[in-house]
OpenMM code with the backbone's topology and positions (N, CA, C; nanometers):
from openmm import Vec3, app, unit

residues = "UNK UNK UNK UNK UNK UNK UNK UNK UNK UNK UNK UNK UNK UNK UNK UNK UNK UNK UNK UNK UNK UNK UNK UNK UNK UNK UNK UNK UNK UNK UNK UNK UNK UNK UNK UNK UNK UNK UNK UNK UNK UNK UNK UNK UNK UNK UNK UNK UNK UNK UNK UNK UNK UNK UNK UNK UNK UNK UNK UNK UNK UNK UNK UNK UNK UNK UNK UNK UNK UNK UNK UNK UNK UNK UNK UNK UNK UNK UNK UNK UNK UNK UNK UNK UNK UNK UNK UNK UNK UNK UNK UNK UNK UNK UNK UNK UNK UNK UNK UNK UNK UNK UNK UNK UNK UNK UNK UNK UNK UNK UNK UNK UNK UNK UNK UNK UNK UNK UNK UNK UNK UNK UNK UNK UNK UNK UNK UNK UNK UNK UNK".split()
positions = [
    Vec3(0.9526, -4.1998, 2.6461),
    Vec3(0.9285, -4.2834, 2.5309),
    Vec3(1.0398, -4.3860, 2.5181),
    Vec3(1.0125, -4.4822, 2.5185),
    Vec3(1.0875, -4.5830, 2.4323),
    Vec3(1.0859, -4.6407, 2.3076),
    Vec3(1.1541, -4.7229, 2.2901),
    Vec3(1.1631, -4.7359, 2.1225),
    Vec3(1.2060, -4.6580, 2.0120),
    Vec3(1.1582, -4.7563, 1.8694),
    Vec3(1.1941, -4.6411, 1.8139),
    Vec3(1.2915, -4.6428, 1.7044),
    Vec3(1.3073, -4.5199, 1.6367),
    Vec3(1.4576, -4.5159, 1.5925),
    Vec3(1.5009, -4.4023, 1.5828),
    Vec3(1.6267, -4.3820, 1.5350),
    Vec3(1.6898, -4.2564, 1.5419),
    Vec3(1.6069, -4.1454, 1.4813),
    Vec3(1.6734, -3.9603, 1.4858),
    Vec3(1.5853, -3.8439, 1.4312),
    Vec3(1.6557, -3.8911, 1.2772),
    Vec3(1.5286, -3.8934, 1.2128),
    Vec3(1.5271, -3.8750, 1.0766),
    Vec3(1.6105, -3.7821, 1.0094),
    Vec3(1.7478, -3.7843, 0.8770),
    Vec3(1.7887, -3.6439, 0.8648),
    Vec3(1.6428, -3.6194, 0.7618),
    Vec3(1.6481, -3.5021, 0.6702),
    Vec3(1.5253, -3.4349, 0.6819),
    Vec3(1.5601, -3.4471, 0.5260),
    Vec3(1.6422, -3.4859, 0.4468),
    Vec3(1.6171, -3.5654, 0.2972),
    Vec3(1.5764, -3.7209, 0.3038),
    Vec3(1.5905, -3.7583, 0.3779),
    Vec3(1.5563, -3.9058, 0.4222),
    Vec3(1.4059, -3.9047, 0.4533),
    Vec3(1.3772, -3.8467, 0.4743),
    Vec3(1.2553, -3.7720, 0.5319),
    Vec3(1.1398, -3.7555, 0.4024),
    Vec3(1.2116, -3.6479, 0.3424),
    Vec3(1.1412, -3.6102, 0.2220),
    Vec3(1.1338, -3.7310, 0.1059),
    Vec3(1.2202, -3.7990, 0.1169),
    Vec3(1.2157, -3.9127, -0.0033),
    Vec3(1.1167, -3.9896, 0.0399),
    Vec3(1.1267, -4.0278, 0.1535),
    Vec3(1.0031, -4.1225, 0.2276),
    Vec3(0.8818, -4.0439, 0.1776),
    Vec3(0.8711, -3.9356, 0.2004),
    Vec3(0.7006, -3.8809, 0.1693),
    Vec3(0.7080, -3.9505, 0.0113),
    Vec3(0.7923, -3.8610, -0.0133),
    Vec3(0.7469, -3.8398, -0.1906),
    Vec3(0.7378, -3.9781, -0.2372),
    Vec3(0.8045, -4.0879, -0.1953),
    Vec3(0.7987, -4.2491, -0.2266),
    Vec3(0.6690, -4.2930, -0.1999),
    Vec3(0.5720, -4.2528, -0.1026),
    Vec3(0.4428, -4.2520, -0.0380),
    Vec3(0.3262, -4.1863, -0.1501),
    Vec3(0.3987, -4.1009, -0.1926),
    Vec3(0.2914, -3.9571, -0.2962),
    Vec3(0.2643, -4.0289, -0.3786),
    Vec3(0.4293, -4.0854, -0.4308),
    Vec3(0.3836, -4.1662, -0.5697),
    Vec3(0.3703, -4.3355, -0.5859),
    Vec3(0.3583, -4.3475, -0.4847),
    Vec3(0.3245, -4.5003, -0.4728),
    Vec3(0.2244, -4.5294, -0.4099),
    Vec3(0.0873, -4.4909, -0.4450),
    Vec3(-0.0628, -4.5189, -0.3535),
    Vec3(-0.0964, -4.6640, -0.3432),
    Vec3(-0.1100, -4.6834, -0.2412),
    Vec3(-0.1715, -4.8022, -0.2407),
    Vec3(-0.2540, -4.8669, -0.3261),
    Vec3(-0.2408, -5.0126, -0.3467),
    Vec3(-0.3020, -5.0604, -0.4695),
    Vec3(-0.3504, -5.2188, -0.4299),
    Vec3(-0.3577, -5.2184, -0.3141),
    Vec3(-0.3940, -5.3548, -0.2720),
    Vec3(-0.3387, -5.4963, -0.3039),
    Vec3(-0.1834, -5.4775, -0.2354),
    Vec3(-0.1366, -5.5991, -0.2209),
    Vec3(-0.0307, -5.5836, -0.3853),
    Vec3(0.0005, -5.4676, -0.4733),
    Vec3(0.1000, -5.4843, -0.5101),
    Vec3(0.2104, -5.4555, -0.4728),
    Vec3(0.3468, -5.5121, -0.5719),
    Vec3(0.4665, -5.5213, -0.4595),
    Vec3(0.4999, -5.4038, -0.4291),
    Vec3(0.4793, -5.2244, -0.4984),
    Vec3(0.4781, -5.1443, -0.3696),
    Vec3(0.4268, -5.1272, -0.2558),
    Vec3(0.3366, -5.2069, -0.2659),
    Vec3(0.2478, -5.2194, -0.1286),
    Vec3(0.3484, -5.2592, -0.0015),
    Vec3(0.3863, -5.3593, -0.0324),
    Vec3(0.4539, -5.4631, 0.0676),
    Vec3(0.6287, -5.3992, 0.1153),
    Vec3(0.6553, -5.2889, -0.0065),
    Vec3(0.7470, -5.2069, 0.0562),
    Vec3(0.7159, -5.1013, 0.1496),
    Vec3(0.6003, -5.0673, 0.1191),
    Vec3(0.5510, -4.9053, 0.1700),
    Vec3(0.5727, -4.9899, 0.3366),
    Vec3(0.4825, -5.0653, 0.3489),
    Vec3(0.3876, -5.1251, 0.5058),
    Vec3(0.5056, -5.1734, 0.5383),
    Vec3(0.6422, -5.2778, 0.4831),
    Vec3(0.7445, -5.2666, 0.5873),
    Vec3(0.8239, -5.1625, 0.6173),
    Vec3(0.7971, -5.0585, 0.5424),
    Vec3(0.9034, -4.9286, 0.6040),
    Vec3(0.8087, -4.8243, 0.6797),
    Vec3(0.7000, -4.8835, 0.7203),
    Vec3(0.6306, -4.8073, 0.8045),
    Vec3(0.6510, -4.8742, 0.9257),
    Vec3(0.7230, -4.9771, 0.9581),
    Vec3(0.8173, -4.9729, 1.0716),
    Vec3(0.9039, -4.9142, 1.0939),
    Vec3(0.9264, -4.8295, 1.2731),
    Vec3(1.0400, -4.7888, 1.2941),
    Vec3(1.1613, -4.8520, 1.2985),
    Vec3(1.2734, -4.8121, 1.2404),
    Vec3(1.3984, -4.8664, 1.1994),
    Vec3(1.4256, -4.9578, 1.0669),
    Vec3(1.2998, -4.9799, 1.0190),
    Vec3(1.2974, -5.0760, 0.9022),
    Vec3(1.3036, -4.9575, 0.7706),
    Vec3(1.4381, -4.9251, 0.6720),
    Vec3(1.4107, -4.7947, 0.6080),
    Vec3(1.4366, -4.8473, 0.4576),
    Vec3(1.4623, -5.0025, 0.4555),
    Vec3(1.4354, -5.0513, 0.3109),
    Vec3(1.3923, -5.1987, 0.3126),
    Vec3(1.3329, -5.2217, 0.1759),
    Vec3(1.2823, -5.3243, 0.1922),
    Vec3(1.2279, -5.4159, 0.0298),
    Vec3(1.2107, -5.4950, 0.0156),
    Vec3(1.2235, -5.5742, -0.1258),
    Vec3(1.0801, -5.6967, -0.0945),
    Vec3(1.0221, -5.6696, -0.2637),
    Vec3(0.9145, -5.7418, -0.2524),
    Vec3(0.9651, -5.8960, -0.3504),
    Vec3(0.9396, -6.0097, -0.2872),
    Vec3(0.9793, -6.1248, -0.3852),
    Vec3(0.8268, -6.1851, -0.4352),
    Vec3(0.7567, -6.1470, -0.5263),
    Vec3(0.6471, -6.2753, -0.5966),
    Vec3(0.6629, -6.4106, -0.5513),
    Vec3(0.6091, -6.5018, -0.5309),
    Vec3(0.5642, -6.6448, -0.5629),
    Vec3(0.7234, -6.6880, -0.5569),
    Vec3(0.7605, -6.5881, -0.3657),
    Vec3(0.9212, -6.6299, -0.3367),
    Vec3(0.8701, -6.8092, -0.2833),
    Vec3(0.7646, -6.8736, -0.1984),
    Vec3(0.7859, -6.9728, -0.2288),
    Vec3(0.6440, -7.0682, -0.2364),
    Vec3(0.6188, -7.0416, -0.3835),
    Vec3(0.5701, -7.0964, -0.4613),
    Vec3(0.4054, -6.9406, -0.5310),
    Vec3(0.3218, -7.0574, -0.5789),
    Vec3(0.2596, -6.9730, -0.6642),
    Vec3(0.1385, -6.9030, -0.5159),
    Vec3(0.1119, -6.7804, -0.4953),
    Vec3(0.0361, -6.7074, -0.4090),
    Vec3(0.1524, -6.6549, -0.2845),
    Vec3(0.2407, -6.6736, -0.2508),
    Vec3(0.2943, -6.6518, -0.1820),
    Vec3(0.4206, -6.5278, -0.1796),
    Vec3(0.4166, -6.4558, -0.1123),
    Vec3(0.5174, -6.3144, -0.1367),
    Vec3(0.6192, -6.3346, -0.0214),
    Vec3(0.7737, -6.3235, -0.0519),
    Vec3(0.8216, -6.2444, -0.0077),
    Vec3(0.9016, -6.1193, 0.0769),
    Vec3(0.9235, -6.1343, 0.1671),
    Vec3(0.9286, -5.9533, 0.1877),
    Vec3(1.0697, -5.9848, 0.2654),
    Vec3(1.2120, -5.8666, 0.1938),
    Vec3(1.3393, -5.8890, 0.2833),
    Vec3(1.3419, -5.7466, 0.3240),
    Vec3(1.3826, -5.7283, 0.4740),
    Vec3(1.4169, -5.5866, 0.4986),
    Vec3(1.5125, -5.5531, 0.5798),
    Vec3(1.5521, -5.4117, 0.5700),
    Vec3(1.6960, -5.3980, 0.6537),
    Vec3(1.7084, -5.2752, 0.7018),
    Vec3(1.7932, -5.2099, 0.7750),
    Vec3(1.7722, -5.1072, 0.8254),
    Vec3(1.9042, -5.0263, 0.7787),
    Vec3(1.9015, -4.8967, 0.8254),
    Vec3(2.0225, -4.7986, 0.7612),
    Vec3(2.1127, -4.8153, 0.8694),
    Vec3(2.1823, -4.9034, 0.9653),
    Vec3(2.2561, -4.9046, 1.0430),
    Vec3(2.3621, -4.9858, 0.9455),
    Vec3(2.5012, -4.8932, 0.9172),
    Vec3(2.6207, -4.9035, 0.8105),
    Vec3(2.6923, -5.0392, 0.8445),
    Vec3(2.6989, -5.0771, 0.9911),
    Vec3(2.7631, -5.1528, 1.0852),
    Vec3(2.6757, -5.3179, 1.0622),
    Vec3(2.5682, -5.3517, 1.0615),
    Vec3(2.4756, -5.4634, 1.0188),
    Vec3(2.3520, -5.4045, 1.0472),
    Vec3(2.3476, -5.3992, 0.9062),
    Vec3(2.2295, -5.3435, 0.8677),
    Vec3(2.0876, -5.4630, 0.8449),
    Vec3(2.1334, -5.6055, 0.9285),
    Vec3(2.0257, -5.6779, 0.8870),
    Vec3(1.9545, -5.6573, 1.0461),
    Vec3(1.7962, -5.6403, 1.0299),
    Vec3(1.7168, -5.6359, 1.1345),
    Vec3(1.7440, -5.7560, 1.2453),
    Vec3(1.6936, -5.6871, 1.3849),
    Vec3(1.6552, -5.8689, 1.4974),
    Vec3(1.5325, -5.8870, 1.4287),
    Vec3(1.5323, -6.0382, 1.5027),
    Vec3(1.3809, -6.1059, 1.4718),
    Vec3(1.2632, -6.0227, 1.5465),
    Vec3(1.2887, -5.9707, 1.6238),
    Vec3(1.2094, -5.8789, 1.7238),
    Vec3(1.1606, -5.8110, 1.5855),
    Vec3(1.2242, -5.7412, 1.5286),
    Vec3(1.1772, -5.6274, 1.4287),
    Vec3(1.0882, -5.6735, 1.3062),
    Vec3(1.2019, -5.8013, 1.2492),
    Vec3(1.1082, -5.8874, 1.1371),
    Vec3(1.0208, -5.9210, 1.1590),
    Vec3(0.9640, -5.9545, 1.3067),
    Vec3(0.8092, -6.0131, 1.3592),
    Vec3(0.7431, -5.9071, 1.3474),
    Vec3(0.7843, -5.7989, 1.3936),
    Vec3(0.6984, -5.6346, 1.3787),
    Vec3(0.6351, -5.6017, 1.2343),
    Vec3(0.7718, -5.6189, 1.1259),
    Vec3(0.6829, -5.6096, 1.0010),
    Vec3(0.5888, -5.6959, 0.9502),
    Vec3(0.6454, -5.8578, 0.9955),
    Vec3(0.5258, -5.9189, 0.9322),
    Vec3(0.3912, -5.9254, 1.0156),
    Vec3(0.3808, -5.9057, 1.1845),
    Vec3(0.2445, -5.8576, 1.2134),
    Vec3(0.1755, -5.7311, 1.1508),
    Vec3(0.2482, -5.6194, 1.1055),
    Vec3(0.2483, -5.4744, 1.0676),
    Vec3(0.1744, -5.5300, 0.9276),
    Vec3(0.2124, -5.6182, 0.8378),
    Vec3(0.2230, -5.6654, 0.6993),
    Vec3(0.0353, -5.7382, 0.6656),
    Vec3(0.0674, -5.8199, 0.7784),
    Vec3(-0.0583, -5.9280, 0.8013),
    Vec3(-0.2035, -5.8987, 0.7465),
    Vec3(-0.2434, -5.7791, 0.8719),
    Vec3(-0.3699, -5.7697, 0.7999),
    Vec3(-0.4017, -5.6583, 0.7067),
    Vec3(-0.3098, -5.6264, 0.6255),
    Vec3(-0.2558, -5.5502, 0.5336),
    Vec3(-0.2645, -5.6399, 0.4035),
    Vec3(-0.2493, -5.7076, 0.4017),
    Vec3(-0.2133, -5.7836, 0.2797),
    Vec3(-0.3483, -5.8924, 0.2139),
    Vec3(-0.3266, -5.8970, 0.1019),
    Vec3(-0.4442, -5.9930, 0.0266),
    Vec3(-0.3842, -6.1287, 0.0919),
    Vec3(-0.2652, -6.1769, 0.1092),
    Vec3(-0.2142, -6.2719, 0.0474),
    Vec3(-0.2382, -6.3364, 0.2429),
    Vec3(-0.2700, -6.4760, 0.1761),
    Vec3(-0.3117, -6.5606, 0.3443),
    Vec3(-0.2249, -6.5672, 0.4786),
    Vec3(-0.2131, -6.5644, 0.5438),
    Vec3(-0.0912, -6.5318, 0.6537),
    Vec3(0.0136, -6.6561, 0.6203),
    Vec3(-0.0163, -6.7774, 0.5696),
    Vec3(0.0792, -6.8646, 0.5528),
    Vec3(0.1710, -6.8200, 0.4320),
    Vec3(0.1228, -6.7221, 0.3299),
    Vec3(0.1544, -6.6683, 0.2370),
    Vec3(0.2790, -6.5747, 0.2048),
    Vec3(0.2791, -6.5595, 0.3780),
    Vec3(0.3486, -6.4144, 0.3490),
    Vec3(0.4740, -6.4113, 0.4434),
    Vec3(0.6072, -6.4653, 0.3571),
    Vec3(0.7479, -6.4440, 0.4454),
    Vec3(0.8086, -6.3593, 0.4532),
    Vec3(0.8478, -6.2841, 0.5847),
    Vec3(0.8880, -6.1786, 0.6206),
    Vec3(0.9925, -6.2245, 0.6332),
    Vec3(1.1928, -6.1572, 0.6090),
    Vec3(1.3147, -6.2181, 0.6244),
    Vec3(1.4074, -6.1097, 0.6651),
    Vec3(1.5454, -6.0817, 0.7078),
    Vec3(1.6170, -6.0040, 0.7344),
    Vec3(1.7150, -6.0169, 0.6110),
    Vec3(1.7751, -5.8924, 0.5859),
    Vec3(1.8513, -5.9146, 0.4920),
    Vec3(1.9926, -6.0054, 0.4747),
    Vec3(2.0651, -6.0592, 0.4577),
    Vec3(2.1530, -6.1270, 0.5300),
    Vec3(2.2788, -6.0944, 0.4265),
    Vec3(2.4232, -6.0728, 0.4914),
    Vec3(2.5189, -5.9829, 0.4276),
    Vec3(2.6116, -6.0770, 0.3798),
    Vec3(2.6069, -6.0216, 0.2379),
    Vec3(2.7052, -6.0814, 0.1634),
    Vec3(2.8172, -6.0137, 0.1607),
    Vec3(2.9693, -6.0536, 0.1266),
    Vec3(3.1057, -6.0244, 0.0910),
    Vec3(3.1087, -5.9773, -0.0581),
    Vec3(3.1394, -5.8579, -0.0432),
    Vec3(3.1784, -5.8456, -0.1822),
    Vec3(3.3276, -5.8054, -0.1908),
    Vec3(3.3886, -5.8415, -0.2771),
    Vec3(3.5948, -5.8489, -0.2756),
    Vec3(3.5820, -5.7433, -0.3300),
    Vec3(3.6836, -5.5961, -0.2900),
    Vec3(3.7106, -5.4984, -0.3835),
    Vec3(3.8482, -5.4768, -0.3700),
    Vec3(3.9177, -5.4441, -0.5203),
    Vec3(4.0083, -5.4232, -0.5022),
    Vec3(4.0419, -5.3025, -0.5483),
    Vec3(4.1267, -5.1686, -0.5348),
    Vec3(4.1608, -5.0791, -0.5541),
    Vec3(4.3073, -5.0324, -0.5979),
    Vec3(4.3054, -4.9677, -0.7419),
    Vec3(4.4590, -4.9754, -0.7335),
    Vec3(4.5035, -4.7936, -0.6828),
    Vec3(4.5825, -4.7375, -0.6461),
    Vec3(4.5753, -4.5899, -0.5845),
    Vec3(4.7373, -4.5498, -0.6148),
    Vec3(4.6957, -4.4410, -0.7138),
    Vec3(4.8589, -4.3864, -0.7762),
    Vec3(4.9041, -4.3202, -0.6520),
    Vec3(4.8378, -4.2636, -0.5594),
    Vec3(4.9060, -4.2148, -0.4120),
    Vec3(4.8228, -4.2903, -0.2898),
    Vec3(4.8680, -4.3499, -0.2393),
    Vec3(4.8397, -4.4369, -0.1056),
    Vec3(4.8520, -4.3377, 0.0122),
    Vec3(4.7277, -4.3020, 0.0775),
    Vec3(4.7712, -4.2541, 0.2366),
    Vec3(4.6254, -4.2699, 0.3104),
    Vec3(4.6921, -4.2907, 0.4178),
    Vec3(4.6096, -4.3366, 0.5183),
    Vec3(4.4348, -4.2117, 0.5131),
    Vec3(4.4468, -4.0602, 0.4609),
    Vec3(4.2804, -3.9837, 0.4088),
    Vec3(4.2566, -4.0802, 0.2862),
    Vec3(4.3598, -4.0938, 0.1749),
    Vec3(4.2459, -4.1300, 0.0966),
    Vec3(4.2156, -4.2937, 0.0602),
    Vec3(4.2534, -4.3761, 0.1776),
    Vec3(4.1756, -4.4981, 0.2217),
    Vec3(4.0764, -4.5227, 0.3234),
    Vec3(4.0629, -4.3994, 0.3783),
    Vec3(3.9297, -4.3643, 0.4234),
    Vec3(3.8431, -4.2825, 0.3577),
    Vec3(3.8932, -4.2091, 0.2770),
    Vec3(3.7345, -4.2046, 0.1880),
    Vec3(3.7185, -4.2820, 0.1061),
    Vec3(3.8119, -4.3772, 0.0684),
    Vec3(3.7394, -4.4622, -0.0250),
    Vec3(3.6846, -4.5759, 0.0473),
    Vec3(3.6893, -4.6305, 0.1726),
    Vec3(3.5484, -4.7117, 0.2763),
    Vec3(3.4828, -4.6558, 0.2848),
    Vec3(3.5165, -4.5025, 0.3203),
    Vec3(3.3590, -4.4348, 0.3420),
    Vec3(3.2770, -4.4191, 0.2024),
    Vec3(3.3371, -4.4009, 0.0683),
    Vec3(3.2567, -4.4263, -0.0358),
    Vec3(3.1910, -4.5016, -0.0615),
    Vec3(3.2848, -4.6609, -0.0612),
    Vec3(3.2379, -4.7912, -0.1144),
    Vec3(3.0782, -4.8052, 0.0240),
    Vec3(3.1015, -4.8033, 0.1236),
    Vec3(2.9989, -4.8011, 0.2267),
    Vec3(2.9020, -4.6889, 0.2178),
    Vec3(2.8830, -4.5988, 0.1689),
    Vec3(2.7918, -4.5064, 0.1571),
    Vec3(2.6991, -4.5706, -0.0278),
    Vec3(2.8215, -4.6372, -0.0845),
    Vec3(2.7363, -4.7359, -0.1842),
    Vec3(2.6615, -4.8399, -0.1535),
    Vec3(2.7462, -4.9693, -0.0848),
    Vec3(2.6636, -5.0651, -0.0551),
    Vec3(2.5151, -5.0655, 0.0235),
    Vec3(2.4850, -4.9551, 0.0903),
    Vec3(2.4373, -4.8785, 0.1326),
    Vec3(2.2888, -4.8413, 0.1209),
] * unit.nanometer
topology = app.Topology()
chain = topology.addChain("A")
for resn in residues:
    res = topology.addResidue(resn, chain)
    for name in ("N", "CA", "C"):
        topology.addAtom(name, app.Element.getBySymbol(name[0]), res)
């Protein structure tokens, strides 16, 4: 096999169902357009924009759980929006598929004890947030 993405851990797993249980399809609302891009492999979040440009038109940014750049290739974004296509009410000119694209955010930290463990858990925190 090729392709693909990594083994699922198995709460990641379960949230995906249960996000599925309670979000039935409804023809073309904006859970819709989350469900069908995370039914790509590697694609594990994703955001619906309304009348992102103009009135009939949706939308769709997605990204993957890789901590390192988490914004998809175009290879992948083409996957969801063919995946998306005949899925959707909305006309194929309608419907923009995008990668997420990473912003800077400045943090600053003040730390009554400084050492080299607990400035690594606090990246590994702040990154298990942005996240």
């Amino acid at each position: 096999m090729t392709g693909g993405a990594d083994t699922e851990e198995p709460e990641t797993w379960r949230a995906r169902v249960m996000e599925r249980y309670y979000w039935i399809p409804q023809g073309g609302a904006d859970p819709d357009y989350v469900i069908w891009a995370k039914e790509i492999a590697g694609i594990t979040r994703a955001w619906t924009f309304r009348h992102y440009k103009g009135t009939g038109t949706v939308g769709v940014m997605v990204a993957t759980s890789n901590p390192v750049n988490p914004a998809p290739g175009d290879e992948l974004v083409k996957a969801v929006r063919d995946h998306i296509l005949p899925l959707a009410p909305v006309a194929g000119g309608g419907l923009f598929v995008f990668a997420a694209t990473e912003k800077s955010i400045p943090v600053t930290v003040a730390l009554a004890k400084d050492t080299p463990e607990i400035r690594t858990a606090i990246i590994a925190e702040l990154n298990a947030l942005m996240l």
